[in-house]
C-alpha positions in Angstrom: 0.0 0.0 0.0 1.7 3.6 -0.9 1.7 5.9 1.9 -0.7 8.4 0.3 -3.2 5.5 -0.8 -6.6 6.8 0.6 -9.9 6.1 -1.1 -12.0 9.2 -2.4 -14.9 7.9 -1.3 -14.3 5.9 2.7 -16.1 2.3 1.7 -17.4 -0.3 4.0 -15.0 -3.3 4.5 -16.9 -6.6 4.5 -15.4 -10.2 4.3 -12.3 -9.0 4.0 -13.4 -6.3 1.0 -14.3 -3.0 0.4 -17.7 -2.4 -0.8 -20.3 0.5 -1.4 -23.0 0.8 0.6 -25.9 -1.6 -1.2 -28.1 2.0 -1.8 -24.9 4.1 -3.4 -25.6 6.3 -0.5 -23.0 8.1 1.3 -22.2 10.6 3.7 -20.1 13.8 3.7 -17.7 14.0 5.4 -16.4 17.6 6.8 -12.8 18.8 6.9 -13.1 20.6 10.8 -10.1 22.6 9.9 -11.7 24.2 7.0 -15.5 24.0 7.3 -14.9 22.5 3.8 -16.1 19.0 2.4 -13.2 16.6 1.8 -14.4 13.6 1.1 -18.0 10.4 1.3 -18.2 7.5 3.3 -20.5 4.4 2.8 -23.9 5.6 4.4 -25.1 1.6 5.5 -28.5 0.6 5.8 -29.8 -2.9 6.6 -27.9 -5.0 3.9 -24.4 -3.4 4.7 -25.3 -4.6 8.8 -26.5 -8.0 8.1 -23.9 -8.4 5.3 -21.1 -7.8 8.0 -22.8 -9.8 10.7 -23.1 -12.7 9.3 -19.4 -12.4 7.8 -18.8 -12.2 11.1 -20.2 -15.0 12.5 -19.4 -17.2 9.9 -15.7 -16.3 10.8 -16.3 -16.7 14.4 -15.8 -20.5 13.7 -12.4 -20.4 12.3 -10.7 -17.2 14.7 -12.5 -19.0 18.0 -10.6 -21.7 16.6 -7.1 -20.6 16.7 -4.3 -20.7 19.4 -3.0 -17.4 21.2 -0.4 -17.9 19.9 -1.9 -17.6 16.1 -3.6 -14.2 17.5 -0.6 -12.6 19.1 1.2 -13.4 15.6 -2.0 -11.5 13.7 -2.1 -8.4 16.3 1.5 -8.1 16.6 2.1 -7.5 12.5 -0.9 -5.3 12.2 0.8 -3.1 15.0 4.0 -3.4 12.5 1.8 -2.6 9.6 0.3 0.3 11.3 4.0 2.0 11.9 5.2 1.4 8.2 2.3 3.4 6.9 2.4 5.8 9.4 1.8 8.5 7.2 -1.0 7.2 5.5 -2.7 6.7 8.7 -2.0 10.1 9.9 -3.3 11.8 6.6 -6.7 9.9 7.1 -6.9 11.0 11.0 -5.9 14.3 10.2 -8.3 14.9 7.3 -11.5 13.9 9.2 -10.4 14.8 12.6 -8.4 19.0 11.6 -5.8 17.9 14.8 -2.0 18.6 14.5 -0.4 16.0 12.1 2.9 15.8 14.3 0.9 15.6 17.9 -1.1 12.4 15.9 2.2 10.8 15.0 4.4 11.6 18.3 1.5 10.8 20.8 -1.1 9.0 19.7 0.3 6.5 16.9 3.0 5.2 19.0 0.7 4.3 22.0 -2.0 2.8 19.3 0.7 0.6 18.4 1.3 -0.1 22.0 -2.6 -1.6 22.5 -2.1 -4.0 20.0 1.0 -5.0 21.0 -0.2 -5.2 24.7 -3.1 -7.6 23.9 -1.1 -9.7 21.5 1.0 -10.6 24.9 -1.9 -10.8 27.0 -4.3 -13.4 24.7 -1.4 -15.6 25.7 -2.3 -15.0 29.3 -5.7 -15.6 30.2 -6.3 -15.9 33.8 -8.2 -18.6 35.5 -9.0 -21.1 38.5 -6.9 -24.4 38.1 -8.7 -27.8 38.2 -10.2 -29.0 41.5 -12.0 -31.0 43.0 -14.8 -29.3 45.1 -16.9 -32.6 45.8 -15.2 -36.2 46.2 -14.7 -37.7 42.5 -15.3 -34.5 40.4 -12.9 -32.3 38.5 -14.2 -28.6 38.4 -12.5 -26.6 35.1 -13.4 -23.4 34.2 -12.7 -22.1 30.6 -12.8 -19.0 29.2 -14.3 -18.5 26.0 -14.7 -16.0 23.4 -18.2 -14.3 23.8 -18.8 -14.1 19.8 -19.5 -11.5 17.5 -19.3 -8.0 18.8 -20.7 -4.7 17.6 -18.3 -1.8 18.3 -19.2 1.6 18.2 -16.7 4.6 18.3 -16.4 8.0 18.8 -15.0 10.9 16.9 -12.2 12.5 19.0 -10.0 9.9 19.0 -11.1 7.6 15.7 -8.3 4.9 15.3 -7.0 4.9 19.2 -10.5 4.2 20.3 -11.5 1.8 17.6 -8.3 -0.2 18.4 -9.1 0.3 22.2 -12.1 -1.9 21.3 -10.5 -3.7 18.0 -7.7 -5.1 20.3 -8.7 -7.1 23.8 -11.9 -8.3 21.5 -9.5 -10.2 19.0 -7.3 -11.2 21.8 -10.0 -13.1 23.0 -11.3 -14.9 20.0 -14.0 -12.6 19.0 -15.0 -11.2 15.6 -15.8 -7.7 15.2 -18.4 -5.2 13.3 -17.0 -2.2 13.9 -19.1 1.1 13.4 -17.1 4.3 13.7 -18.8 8.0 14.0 -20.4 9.2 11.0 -17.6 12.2 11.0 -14.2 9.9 11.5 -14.4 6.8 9.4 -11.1 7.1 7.3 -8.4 5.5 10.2 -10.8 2.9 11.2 -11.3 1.7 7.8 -7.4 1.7 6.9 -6.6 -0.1 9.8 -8.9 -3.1 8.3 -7.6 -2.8 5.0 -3.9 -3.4 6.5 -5.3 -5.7 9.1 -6.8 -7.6 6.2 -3.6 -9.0 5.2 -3.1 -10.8 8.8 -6.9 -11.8 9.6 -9.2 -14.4 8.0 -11.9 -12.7 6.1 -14.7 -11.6 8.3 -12.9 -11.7 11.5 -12.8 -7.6 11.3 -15.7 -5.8 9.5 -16.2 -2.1 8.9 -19.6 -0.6 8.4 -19.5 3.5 7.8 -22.8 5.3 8.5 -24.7 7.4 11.4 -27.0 6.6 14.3 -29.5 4.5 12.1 -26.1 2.3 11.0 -25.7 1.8 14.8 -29.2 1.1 15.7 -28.9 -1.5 13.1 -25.9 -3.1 14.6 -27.1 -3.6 17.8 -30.3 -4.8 17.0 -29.0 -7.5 14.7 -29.6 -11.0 16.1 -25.9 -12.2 15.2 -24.1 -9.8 17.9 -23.9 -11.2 21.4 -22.0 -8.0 23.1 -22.4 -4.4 22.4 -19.5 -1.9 23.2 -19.4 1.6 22.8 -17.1 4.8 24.0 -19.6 7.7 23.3 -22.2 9.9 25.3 -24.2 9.4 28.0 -27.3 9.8 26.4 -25.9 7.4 23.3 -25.3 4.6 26.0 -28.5 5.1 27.3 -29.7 4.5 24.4 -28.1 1.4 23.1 -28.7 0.0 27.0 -32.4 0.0 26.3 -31.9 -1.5 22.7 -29.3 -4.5 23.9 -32.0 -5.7 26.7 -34.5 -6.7 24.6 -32.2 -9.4 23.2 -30.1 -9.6 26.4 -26.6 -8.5 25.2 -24.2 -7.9 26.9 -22.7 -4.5 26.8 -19.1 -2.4 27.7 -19.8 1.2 28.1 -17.6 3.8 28.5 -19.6 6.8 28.3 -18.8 10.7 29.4 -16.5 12.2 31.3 -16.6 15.6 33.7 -13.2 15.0 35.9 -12.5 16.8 38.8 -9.1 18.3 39.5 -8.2 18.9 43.3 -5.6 21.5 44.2 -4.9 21.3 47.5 -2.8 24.1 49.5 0.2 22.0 50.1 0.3 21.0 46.0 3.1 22.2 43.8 1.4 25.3 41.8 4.3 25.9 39.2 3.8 21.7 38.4 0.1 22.1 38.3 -0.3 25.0 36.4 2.5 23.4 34.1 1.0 20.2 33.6 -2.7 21.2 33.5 -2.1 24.2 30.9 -1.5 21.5 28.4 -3.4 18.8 29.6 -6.7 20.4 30.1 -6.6 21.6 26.0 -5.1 18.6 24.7 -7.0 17.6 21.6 -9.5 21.0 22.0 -10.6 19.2 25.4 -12.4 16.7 23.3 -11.4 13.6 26.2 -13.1 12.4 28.5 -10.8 12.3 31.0 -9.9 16.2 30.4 -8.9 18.1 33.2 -12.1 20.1 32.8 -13.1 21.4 36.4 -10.8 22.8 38.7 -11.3 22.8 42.4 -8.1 24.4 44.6 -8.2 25.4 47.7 -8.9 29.0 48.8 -6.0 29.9 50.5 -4.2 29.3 46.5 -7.1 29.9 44.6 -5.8 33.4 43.3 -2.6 32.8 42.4 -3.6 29.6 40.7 -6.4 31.1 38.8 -3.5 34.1 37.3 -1.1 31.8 36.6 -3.2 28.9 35.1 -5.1 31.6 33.2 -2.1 33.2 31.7 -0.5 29.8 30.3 -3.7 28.9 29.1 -3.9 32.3 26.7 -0.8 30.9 25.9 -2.4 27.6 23.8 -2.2 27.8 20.3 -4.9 26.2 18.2 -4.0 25.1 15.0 -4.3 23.0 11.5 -2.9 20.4 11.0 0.3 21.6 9.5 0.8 24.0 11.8 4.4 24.0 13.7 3.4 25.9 16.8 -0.3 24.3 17.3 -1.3 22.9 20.8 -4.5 21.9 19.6 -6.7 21.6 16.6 -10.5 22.2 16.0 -13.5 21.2 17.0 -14.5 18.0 15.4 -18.0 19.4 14.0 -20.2 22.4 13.8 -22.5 21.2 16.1 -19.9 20.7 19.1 -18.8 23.9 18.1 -21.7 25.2 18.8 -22.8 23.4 21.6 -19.6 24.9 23.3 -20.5 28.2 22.0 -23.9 27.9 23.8 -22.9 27.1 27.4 -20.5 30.1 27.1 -23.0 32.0 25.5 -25.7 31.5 28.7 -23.4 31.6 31.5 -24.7 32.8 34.6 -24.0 36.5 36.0 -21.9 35.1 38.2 -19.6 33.2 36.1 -16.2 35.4 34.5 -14.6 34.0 31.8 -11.0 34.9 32.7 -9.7 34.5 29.1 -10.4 33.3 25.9 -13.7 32.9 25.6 -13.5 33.2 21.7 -14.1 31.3 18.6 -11.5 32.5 16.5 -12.3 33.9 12.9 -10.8 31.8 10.3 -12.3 29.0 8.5 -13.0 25.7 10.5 -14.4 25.1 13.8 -11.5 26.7 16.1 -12.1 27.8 19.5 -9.5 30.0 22.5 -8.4 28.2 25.1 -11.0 29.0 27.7 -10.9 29.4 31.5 -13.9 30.1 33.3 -14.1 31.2 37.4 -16.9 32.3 39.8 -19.1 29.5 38.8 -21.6 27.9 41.3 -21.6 23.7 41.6 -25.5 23.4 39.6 -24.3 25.5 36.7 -24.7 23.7 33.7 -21.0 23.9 32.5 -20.3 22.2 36.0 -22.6 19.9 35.8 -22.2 19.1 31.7 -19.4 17.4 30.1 -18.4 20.6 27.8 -16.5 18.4 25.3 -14.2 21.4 24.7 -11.3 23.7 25.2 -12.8 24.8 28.3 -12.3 24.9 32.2 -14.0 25.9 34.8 -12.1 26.9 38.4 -13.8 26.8 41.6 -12.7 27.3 45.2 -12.9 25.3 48.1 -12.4 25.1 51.8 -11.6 22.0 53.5 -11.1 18.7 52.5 -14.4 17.4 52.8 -16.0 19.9 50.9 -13.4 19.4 47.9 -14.5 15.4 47.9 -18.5 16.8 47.8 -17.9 19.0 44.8 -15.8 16.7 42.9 -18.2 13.7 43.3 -21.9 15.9 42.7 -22.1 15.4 38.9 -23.6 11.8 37.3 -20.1 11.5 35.3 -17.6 9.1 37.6 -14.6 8.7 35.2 -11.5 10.0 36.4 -10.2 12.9 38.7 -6.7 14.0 40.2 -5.6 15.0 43.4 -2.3 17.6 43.6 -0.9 17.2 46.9 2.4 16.5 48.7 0.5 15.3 52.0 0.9 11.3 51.1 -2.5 10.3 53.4 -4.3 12.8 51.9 -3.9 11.3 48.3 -4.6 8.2 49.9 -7.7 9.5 51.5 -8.6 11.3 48.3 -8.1 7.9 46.0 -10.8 6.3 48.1 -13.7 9.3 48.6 -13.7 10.2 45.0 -16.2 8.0 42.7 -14.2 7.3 39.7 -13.0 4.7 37.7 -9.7 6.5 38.0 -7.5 8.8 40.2 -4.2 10.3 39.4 -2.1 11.9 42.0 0.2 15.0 40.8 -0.7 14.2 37.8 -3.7 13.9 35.0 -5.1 12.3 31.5 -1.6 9.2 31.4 -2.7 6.2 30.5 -1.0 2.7 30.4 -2.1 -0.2 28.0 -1.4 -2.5 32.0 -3.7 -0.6 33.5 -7.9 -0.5 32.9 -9.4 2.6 31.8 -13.0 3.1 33.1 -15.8 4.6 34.8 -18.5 4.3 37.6 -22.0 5.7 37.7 -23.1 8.2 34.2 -19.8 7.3 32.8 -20.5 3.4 32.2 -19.3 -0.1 33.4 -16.5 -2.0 31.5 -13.0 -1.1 31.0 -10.8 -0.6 27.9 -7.2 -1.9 28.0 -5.0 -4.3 30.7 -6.4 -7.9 31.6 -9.6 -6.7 32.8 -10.6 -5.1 29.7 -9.6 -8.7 28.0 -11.8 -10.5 30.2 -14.5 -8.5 29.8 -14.6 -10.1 25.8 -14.5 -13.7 27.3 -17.5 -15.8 28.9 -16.9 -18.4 31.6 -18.0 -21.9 31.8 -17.3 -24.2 34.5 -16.7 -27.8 33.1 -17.4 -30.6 35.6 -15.4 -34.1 35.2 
């Protein structure tokens, strides 16, 4: 494959082959760093879904089939195939997704890579309970099994690291996959099976492009046994009340809102250093963004002038730009939806600087910080999904663990400290799936990323994530 080989129009890949949608209909798709169309994708209906179902469960037979072994060899080589063609997967992330071309290749292709590589390791090291006998002359065994064909549906902000978040642990396991990636992002997600294609049966990864009626489809068809999706709150909601009525299972991980606690005693030239960056990274479109602020009176001042002035100091940029920290907005509408909480702030909310969408094509927005807000404001309580942090004071302990955990989101949180009982008090009163200390937003493919409450059950990555793609059954001898 040459390095610049990217299909005009983004096709379905089913079976092992690219293929139109069944109608000839497509979608456009939106460059966000120019407000300009760049490119179609397969718009699937009801053919395209049962198409790539059933090539899916017919090659459930032959992957379940295989040794780890067999699967580390596959996942390991598309993780190799994914670095020689760097460039080609960069140009299809970039032109969907506007962000800086070099952060894609220093940050996020390497630790893509990573996954893959992480779970080629770890299929060969399924945990489980050795043979026993729990009642004179029987042999208990249990065995864990692939669960079967699994819909996966993925988000825009990160396209390929999220679809191989998924792609990864589910193959591992011995599944086969229908992958459905947002209507705005489909270009990575459908290179990656086009190179994987070359180290997977046919079937065993399957690609359908198209919006919320695609997805809809997917988890409704009778051929998927578990449904996982990274995506909103009210889009797991949704697809929760579709998977019961056939009782699959599901892996959500859903929205973010994450708490950051200052406390007195923290180092305020590391925290306003690390969280300048962090907090904007990718336009805020994470869900583990550092995206409300709580420090402690005493500091709140000084952190709110310092953090303030580093973040006027984020550049937003295209995706060729040198000196960008950030790129655009992924759509118009997010654009506007964080145009709109800004927009109806409260009197008592200042927005310390930025504030700004800034007047060039595309859907770029200022760094934003936001102070003087009150704990039921609606850009406390609302995953903003954008370059955008609000800072609030606090003035004990126990009223910094009360703010941070009154939102439905539970995802992650960090506590800055040097008091080493009170990170340790703070790792168990906050309700989150994850809690950093002097530190924010680092993940490890060892470690499981997920939530609690609004932000889902399941994780993504380490051994947990694996077993969460397997089904037990206990064999009796």
């Amino acid at each position: 494959m040459a390095d610049n080989a990217r299909p005009a129009t983004v096709l379905n890949h089913i079976g092992g082959k690219e293929t139109p949608a069944a109608s000839g209909a497509t979608l456009r798709l939106i460059d966000p760093a120019t407000g300009r169309l760049h490119g179609t994708a397969a718009l699937s209906g009801t053919d395209d879904v049962d198409e790539a179902c059933r090539a899916a469960e017919n090659a459930q037979h032959v992957w379940s089939a295989t040794t780890p072994q067999q699967r580390q060899g596959a996942l390991l080589r598309i993780a190799d195939a994914l670095e020689r063609h760097a460039e080609a997967v960069a140009s299809a992330e970039v032109a969907d997704t506007g962000k800086p071309r070099a952060l894609f290749l220093a940050d996020e292709l390497p630790a893509i890579a990573d996954v893959l590589r992480y779970f080629a390791g770890a299929a060969r090291n399924l945990p489980g309970a050795a043979a026993a006998e729990y009642t004179p002359g029987r042999t208990s065994v249990l065995r864990r099994e692939p669960i079967g064909v699994c819909a996966q549906i993925t988000p825009w902000n990160y396209p390929l690291m999220m679809a191989v978040w998924k792609i990864a642990p589910a193959l591992a396991a011995g599944n086969t996959v229908v992958l459905k990636p947002s209507d705005s992002t489909p270009s990575s997600a459908t290179l990656l099976a086009r190179l994987a294609a070359e180290h997977l049966p046919p079937g065993v990864l399957n690609v359908v492009c198209g919006d919320r009626d695609t997805g809809r489809l997917l988890v409704a068809h009778p051929a998927v046994r578990l449904v996982a999706l990274t995506g909103s709150v009210r889009a797991g909601q949704q697809i929760a009340a579709a998977a019961a009525a056939d009782l699959k299972r599901l892996h959500l991980e859903l929205g973010g809102n994450a708490p950051v606690l200052i406390h007195e005693d923290a180092d305020l030239d590391d925290a306003v250093g690390q969280l300048s960056s962090l907090a904007f990274y990718n336009a805020g479109q994470d869900c583990t963004a550092a995206t409300r602020v709580l420090v402690h009176h005493r500091i709140h001042d000084a952190f709110l002038d310092a953090f303030a002035e580093r973040a006027a100091q984020q550049v937003p940029g295209g995706p060729d730009d040198p000196d960008a920290d950030f790129g655009p907005l992924n759509n118009a509408a997010q654009l506007a939806s964080v145009r709109r909480l800004l927009e109806t702030l409260p009197d008592h909310a200042e927005v310390v600087t930025g504030g700004v969408q800034l007047e060039r094509p595309g859907y770029f927005h200022q760094a934003t910080v936001v102070a003087g807000v009150r704990q039921d404001d609606e850009i406390v309580q609302s995953e903003v999904f954008g370059p955008v942090v609000t800072v609030q004071p606090f003035t004990d302990e126990s009223e910094a663990f009360e703010l941070a955990n009154a939102v439905p989101q539970g995802l992650a949180a960090s506590v800055w400290t040097r008091d080493h009982d009170r990170a340790m008090r703070a790792s168990r009163a906050l309700r989150t799936g994850i809690v950093w200390v002097n530190t924010h937003g680092t993940t490890v493919s060892e470690m499981p990323h997920g939530g609690v409450r609004h932000s889902g059950h399941g994780s993504d990555l380490s051994l947990t994530g694996l077993l969460d793609y397997t089904q037990v059954k206990h064999v009796m001898l």
